[in-house]
Legacy VTK file of the C-alpha trace (Angstrom):
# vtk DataFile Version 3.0
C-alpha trace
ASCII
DATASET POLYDATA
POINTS 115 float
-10.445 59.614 18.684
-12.709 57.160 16.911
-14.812 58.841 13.653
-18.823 59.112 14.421
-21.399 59.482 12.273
-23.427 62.521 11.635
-26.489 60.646 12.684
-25.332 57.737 15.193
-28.836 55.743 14.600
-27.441 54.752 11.987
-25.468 51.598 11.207
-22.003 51.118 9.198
-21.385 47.986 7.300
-17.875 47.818 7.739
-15.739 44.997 6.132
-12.142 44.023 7.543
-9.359 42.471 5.369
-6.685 40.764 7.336
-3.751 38.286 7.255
-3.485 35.755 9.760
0.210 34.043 10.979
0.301 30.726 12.436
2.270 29.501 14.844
4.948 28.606 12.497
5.488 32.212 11.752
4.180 31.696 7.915
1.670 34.557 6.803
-1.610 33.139 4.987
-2.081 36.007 2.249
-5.555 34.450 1.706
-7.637 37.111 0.996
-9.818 36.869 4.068
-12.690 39.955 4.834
-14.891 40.062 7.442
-18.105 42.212 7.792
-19.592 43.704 10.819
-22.202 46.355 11.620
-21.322 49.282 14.327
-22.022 52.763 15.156
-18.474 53.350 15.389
-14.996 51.434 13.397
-13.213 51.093 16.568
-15.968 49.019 17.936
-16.177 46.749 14.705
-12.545 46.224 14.966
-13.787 45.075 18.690
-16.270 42.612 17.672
-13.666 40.950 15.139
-11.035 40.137 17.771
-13.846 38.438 19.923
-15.366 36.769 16.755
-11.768 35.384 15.249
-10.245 34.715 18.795
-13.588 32.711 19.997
-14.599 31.263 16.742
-11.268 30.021 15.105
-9.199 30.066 17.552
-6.409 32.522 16.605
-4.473 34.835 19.338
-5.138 38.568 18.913
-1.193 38.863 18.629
-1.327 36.366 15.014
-4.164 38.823 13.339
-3.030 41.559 10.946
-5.434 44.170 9.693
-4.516 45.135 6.137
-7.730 47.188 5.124
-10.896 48.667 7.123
-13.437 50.074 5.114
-17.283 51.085 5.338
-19.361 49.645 2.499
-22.390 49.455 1.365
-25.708 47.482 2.164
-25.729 46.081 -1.323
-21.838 45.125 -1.011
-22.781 42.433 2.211
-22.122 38.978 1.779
-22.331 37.679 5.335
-26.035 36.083 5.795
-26.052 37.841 9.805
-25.088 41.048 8.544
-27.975 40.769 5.488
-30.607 39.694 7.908
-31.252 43.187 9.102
-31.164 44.787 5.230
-35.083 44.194 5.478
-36.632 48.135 6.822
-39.825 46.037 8.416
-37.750 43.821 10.615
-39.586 43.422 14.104
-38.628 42.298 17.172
-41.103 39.871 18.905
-41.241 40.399 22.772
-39.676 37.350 24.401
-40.810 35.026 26.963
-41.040 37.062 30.639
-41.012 35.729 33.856
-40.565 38.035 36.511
-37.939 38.214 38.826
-38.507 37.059 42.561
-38.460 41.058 44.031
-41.437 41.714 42.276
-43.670 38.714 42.510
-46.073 38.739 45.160
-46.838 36.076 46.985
-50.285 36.023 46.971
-52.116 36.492 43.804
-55.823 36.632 42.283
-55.131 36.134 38.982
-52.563 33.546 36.808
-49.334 34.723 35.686
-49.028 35.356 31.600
-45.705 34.964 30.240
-45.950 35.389 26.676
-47.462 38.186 25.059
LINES 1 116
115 0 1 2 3 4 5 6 7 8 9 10 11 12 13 14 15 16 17 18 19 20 21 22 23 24 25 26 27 28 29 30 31 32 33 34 35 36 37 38 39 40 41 42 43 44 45 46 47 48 49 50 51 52 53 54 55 56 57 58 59 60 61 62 63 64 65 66 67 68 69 70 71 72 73 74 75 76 77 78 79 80 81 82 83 84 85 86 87 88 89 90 91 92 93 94 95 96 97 98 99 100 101 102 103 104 105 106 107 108 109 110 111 112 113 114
């Protein structure tokens, strides 16, 4: 059973401390944290396998978690977690073109894709 929060809109910042063994079977103590933002831990935990397995290259089965722990906003270091600190971030609409079901073949006016 994974922990929620009393108000899932929310975000955690949750940073991840871990060791990481190589192939020859020597443990790099470095300390190494990682920060993510999630709803829930377990999910965090999710989105650092895919990160550390896609990004460097390291085998879920090498990767030792020594320390998970939810800090705070001011605590962040990592410049993609930072990026949404800012309470007026917006969203601009992105370029849509619409799929072939619902275009009609026969139109009076030109199609406007950005808005």
């Amino acid at each position: 059973h994974c922990p929620l929060l009393p108000n899932p809109s929310f975000c955690m910042y949750i940073c991840i401390s871990i060791c990481i063994c190589k192939d020859s079977g020597l443990i790099q103590t470095r300390g190494k944290n990682r920060e993510y933002m999630d709803l829930i831990i377990a999910d965090a935990i999710i989105q650092f396998y895919r990160d550390m397995c896609a990004h460097h290259n390291v085998h879920d089965h090498s990767i030792q978690i020594t320390k998970v722990e939810e800090i705070i906003a001011s605590k962040c270091y990592r410049p993609a977690v930072k990026q949404f600190h800012d309470s007026k971030i917006k969203f601009l609409l992105q370029h849509r073109v619409l799929c072939h079901q619902h275009k009609s073949c026969f139109i009076t006016k030109r199609l406007n894709a950005f808005f």
